[in-house]
C-alpha positions as CSV (number, residue, x, y, z in Angstrom):
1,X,3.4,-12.1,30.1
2,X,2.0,-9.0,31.4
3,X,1.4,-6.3,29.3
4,X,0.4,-2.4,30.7
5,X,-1.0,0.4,28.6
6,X,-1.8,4.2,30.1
7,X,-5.2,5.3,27.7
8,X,-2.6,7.0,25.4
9,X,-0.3,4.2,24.5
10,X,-3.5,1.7,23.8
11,X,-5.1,4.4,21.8
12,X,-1.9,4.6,19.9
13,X,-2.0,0.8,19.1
14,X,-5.7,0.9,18.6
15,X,-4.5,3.4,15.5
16,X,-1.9,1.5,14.5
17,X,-3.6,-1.7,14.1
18,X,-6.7,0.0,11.9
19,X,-4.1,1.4,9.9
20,X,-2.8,-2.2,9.6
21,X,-6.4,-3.8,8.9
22,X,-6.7,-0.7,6.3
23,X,-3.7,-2.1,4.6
24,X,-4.1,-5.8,5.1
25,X,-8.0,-5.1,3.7
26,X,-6.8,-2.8,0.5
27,X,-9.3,-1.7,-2.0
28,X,-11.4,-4.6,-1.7
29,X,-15.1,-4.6,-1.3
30,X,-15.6,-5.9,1.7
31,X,-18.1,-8.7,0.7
32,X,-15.3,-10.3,-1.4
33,X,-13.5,-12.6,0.0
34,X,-10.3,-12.1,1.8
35,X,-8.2,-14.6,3.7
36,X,-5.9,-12.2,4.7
37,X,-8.1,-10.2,6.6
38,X,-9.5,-13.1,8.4
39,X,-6.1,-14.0,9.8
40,X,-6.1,-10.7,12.0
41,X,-9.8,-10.6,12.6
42,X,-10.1,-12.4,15.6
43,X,-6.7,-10.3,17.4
44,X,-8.3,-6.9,16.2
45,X,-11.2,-7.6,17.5
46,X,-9.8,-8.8,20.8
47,X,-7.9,-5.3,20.7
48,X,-10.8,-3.9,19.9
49,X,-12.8,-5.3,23.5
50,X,-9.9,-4.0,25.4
51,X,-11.0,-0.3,24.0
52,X,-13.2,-0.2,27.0
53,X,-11.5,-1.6,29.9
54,X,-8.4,0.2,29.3
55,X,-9.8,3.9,28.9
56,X,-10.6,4.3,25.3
57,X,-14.2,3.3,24.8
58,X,-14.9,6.4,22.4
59,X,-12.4,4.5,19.9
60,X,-15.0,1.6,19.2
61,X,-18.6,1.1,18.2
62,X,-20.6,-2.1,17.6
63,X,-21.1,-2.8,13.7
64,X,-24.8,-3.7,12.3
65,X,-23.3,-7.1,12.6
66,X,-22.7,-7.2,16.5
67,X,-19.1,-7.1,15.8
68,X,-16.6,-4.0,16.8
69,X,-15.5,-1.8,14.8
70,X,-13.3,1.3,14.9
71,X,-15.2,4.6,15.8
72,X,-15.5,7.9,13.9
73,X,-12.8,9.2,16.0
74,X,-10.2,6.3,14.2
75,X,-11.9,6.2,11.1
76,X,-12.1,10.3,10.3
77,X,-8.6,11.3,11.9
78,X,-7.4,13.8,9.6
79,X,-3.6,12.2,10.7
80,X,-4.2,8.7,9.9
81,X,-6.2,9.7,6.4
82,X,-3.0,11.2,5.8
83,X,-0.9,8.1,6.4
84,X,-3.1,5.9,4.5
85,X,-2.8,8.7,1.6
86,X,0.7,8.7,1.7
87,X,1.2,5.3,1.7
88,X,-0.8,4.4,-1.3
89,X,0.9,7.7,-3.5
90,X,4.2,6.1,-2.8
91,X,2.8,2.4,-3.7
92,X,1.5,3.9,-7.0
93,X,4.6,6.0,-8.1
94,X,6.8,2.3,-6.9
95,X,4.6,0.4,-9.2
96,X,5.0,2.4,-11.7
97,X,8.0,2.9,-12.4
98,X,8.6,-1.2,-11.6
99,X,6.6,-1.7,-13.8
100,X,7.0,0.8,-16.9
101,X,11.0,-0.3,-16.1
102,X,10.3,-4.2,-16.5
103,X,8.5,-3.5,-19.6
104,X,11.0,-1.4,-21.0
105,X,13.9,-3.7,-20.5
106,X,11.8,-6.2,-21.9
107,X,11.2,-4.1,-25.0
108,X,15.1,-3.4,-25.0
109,X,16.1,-7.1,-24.8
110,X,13.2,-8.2,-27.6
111,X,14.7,-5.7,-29.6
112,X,18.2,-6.7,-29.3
113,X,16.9,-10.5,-30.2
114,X,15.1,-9.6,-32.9
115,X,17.9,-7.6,-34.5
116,X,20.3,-10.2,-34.4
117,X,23.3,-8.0,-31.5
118,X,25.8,-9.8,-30.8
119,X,28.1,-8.3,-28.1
120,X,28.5,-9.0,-24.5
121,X,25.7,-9.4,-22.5
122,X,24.0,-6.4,-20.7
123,X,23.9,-6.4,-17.1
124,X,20.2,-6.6,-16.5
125,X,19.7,-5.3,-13.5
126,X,21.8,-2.2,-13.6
127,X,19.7,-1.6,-17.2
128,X,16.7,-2.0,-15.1
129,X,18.3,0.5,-12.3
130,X,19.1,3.5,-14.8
131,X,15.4,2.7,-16.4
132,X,14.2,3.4,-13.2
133,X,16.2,6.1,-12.2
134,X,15.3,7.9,-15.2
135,X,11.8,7.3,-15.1
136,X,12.0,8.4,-11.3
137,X,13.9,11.8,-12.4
138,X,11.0,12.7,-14.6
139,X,8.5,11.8,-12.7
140,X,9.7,13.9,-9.9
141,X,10.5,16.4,-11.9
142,X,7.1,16.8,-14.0
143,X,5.2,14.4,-12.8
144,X,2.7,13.0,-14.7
145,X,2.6,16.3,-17.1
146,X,4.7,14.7,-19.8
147,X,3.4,11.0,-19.7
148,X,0.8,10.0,-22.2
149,X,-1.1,6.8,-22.7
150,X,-1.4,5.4,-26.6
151,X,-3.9,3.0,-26.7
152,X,-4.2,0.1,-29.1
153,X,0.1,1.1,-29.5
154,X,2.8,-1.8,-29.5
155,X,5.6,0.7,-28.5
């Protein structure tokens, strides 16, 4: 299988797979271990060798450790900064309301126990929906103005 890129395409797929490595890397330090990453080393870096031969040599640079690495002009795009923001605001606000929801079903249902309701069972995960989608509604509406954090509290 042949494959053809014009400069702009490859440049394109050069962005797309840093974004990628961004993602697949995370917050990590990137001494720590990360078997992840190492399953798309090798292909980014092949990616990366191509840079050159197919009109995009200002897109790499050779690391301290003789490896290549994206260049400036990747890693300080004002575009894919944006993405990489974006992405990881809507990653936060979906954790958190997944997981201020599953805690507060949890709380619902331990109370329930504990008080002894009998009744028909609740439908668990349309409870968990309107938890979300009222945590979602005040979020978007206020956004974190109204949320406070008591330590050392049991709810």
């Amino acid at each position: 299988m042949k494959v053809m890129f014009n400069p702009k395409e490859f440049a394109r797929l050069l962005e797309l797979a840093s974004l990628g490595m961004h993602t697949v890397a995370g917050s990590r330090p990137p001494e720590e271990e990360n078997p992840a990453l190492k399953r798309y080393e090798e292909l980014f870096q092949k990616l990366l060798e191509l840079a050159t031969p197919l009109g995009c040599a200002d897109y790499v640079t050779v690391a301290s450790n003789g490896q290549l690495k994206p260049s400036e002009k990747i890693t300080e795009d004002e575009r894919l900064r944006k993405i990489e923001g974006d992405a990881a605001n809507d990653l936060f606000w979906h954790e958190l309301v997944a997981r201020l929801s599953d805690r507060d079903l949890a709380a619902e249902q331990g109370r329930g126990f504990a008080e002894g309701k009998d009744g028909p069972p609740i439908d668990a995960d349309a409870r968990l929906k309107q938890i979300e989608d009222a945590y979602w509604e005040e979020f978007e509406k206020n956004d974190l103005a109204h949320f406070i954090l008591l330590k050392g509290s049991k709810g």
